[in-house]
C-alpha positions in Angstrom: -32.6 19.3 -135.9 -30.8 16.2 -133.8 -28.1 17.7 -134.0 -29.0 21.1 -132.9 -30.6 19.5 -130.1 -27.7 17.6 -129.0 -25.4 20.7 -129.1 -27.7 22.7 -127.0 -27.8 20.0 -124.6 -24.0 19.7 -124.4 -23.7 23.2 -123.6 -26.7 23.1 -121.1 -24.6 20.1 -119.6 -21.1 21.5 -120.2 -22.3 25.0 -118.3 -23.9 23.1 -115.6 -20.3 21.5 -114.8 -18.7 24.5 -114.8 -21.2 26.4 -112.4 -20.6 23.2 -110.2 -16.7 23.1 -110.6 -16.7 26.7 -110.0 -19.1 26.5 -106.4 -16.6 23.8 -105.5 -13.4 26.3 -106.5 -15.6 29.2 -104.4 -15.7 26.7 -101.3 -12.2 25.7 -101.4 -11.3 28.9 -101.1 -13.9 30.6 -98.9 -14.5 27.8 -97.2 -11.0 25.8 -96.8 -12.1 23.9 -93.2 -15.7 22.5 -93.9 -15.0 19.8 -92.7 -16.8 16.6 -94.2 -18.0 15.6 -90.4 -18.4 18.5 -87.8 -15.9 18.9 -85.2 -16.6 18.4 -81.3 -14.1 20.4 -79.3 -14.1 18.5 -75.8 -12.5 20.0 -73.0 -10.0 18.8 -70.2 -10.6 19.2 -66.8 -12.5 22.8 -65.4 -15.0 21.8 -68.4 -17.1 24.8 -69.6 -18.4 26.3 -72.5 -18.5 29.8 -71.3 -18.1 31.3 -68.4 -18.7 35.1 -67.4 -18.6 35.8 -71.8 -15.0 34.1 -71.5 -14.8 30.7 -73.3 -13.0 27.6 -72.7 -11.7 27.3 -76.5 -11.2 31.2 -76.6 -12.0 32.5 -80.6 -11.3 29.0 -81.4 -15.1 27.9 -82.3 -15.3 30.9 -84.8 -11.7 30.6 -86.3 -13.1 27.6 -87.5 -16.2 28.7 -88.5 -15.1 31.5 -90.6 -13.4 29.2 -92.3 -16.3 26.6 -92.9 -16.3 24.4 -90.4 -19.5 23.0 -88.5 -18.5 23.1 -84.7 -19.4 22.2 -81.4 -18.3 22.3 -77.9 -19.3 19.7 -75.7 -20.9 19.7 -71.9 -18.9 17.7 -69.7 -18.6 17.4 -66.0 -15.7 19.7 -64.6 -14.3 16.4 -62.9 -15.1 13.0 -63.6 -13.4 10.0 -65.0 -13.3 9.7 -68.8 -15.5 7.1 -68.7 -18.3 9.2 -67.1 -17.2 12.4 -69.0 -17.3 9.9 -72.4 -21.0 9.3 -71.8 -22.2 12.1 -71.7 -20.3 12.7 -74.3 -22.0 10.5 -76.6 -25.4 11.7 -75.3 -24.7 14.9 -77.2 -23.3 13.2 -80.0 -26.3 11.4 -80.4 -28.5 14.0 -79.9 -27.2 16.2 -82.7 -26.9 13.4 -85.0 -30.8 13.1 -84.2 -31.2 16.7 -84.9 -29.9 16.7 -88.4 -32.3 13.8 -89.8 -29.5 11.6 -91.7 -27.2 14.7 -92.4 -24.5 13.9 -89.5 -23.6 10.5 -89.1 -19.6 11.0 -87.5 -17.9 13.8 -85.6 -14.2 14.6 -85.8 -13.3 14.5 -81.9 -10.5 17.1 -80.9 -10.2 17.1 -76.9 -7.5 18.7 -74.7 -5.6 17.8 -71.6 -8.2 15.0 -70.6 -10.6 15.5 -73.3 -8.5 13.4 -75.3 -9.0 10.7 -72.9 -13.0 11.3 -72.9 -12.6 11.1 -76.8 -10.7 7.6 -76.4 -13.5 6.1 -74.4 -16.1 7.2 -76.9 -13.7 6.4 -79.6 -13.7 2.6 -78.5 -17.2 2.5 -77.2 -19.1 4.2 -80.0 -16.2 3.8 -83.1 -19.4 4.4 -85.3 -20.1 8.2 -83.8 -16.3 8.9 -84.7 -14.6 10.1 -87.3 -11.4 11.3 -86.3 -9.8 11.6 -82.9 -7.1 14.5 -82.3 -5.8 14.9 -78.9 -3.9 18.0 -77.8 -1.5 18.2 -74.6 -3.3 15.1 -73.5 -1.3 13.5 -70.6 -2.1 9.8 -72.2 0.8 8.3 -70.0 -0.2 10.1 -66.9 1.0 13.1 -65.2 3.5 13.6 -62.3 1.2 16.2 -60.6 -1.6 13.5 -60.2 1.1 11.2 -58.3 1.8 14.5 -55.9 -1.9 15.6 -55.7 -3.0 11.7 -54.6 0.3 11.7 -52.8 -0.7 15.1 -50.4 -4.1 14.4 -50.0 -4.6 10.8 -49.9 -8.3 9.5 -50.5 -10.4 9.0 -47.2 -7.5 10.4 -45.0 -9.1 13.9 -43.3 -6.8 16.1 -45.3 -7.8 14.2 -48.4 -11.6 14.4 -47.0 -10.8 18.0 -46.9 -9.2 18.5 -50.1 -12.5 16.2 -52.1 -15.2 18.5 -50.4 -13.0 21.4 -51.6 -12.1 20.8 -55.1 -15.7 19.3 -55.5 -17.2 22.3 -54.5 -15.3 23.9 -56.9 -16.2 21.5 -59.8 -19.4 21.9 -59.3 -19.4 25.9 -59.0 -17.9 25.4 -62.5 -20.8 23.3 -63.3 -23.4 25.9 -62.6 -21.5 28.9 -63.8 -21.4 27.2 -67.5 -25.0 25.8 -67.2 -23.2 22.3 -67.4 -26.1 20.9 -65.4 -24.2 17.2 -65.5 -23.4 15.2 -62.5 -21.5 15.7 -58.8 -18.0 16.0 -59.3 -15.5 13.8 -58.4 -11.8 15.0 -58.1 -10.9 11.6 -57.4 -12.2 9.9 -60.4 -10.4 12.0 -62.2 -7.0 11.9 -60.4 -6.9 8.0 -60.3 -7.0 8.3 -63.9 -4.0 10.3 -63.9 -1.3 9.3 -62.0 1.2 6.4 -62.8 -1.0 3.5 -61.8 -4.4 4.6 -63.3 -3.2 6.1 -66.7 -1.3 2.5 -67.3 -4.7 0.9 -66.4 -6.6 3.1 -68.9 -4.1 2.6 -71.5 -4.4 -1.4 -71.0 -8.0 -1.0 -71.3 -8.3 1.6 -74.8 -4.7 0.7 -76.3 -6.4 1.7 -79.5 -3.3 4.6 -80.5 -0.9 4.2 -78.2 2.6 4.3 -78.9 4.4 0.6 -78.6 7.5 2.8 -77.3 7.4 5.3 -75.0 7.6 8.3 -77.2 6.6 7.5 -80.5 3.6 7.2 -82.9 0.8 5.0 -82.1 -1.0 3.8 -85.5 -2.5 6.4 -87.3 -5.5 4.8 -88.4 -7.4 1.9 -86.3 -10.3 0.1 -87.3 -12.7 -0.8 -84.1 -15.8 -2.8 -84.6 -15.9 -2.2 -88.4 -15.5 1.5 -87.9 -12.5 3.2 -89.6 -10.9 5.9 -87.0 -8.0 8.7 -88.1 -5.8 9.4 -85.2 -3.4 12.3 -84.4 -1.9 14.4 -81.4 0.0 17.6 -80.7 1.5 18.9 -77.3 3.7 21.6 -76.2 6.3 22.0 -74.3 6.4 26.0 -73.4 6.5 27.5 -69.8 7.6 30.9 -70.2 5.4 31.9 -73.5 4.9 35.5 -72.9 6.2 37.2 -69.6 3.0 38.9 -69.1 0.5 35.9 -68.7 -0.2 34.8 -65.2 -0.4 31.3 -66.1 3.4 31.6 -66.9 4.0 31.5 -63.6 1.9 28.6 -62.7 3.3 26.2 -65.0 6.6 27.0 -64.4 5.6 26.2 -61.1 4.3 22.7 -61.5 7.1 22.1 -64.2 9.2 21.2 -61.6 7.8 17.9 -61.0 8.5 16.6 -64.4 11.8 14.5 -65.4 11.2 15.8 -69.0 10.1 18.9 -71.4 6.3 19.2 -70.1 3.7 22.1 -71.1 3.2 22.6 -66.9 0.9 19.5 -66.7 1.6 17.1 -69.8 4.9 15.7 -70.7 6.2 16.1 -74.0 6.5 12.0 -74.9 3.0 11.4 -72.5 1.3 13.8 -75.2 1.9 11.3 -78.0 -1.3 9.5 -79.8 -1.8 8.1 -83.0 -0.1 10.1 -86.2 1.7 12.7 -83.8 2.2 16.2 -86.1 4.2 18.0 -83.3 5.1 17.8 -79.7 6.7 20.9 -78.7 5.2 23.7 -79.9 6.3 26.8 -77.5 2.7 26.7 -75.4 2.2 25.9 -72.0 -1.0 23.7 -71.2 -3.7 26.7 -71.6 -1.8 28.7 -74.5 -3.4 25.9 -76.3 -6.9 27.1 -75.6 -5.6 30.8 -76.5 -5.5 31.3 -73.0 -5.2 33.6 -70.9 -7.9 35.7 -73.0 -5.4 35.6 -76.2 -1.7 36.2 -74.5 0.1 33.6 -76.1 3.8 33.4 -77.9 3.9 35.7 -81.1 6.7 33.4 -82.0 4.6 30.2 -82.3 1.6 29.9 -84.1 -1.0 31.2 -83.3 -3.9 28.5 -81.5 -6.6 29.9 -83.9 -4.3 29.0 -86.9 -3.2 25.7 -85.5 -7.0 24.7 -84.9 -7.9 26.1 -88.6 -4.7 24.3 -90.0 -5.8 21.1 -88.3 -9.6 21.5 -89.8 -8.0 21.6 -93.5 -5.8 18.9 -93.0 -9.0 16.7 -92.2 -11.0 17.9 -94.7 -8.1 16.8 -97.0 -8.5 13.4 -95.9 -11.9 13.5 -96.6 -12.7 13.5 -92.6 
């Protein structure tokens, strides 16, 4: 009679494991980028959501999520510093972590352009929000446009007066149109972080990932305040990705200011951060958002796939 028992537990046990082993098979495979920690897409400068039914991260959000993966897009100020953008930043953070009651304790941070730099500031000032940092043609060195911008239209001058009302204005337009009800914009604040002086200030200040040489890999892993942080970067270095999308043009355009391979805004060394996986994939600076509206290089991968790629790889490392 023990024995009986025991057997028919062992098989009650036994068939219990493989109904679990087998959800876990199911989710692999149905489910290859759920993520342990939700991902937080934060966005460079012109920060939105969705404007007019087109979306900053176009298709990205539900690539992802058709493959598993919890995601968000934050609400950030069009223009701002990092600093200003990274607070509000961790307002949202915060908030959702609230929301879940106990379920969400880290995010996996992936910004572009200067939403890496937003997701360095919180990285440093809230380590315990993050789990992973992944910036993506983020200009960490600076970028040469900045230095021309600043250069033209010098702050408090009357054409730089001119220029701040105008490109505020704009910011703020952006604001509203996203219902991104955040603060004023300041195209200034932004700027100074960007040109040679105030991106070798930031640095000195969040050196946390930063290459020791000036293109190669910062530390892939940090530890700040007790908190354990995975770090990694990609950039492009494309101008001329499809012939047909207008912001070919444009970036071919501001190319010309660069001493080396650039994606139009970021240079291919001033994209490098932490573990970097690639840093010249054939997109310009918006190909990386699947931008314009999906026209991007059918001889690169595809943004979606790179995204979903990146998603798997974290869930791999138990992020």
């Amino acid at each position: 009679m023990k024995k009986t028992i025991f057997n028919a537990a062992l098989v009650t046990a036994l068939t219990a494991t493989t109904g679990m082993a087998q959800a876990g098979l199911v989710d692999s495979l149905l489910k290859p980028a759920q993520t342990a920690n939700p991902i937080m897409l934060v966005p460079g400068i012109f920060a939105f959501d969705t404007i007019a039914s087109v979306d900053y991260w176009y298709q990205i959000p539900s690539a992802l999520e058709n493959k598993g993966a919890s995601v968000y897009v934050a609400k950030i100020n069009a223009f701002d510093s990092s600093a200003m953008r990274g607070e509000a930043l961790i307002a949202q953070l915060e908030e959702i972590k609230a929301a879940s009651k106990g379920k969400i304790k880290k995010f996996n941070l992936m910004g572009h352009s200067q939403g890496g730099m937003t997701s360095r500031y919180v990285m440093n000032v809230r380590p315990d929000l993050v789990a992973s940092v992944t910036t993506m043609h983020t200009p960490h060195s600076g970028s040469p446009l900045a230095d021309l911008v600043s250069g033209a239209a010098p702050e408090g001058t009357v054409i730089g007066d001119g220029f701040e009302m105008f490109a505020n204005a704009v910011g703020d337009l952006v604001n509203l149109m996203s219902n991104n009800k955040r603060d004023k914009s300041d195209v200034y604040a932004m700027l100074s972080e960007f040109d040679a002086a105030g991106a070798a200030k930031f640095n000195s200040t969040y050196p946390a990932g930063m290459p020791s040489t000036p293109c190669g890999n910062g530390a892939d892993k940090v530890t700040i305040n007790g908190n354990n942080v995975r770090l990694y970067s990609w950039g492009g270095t494309g101008l001329l990705t499809t012939g047909v999308d207008i912001s070919d043009a444009l970036f071919a355009l501001t190319s010309v200011a660069f001493k080396e391979k650039n994606d139009g805004v970021t240079g291919q060394c001033a994209s490098h951060f932490g573990q970097v996986l690639r840093d010249d994939y054939n997109m310009n600076h918006i190909d990386l958002n699947n931008h314009v509206l999906g026209l991007v290089s059918l001889f690169e991968t595809n943004p979606k796939t790179l995204f979903v790629n990146h998603a798997i790889r974290l869930k791999k490392e138990g992020l």
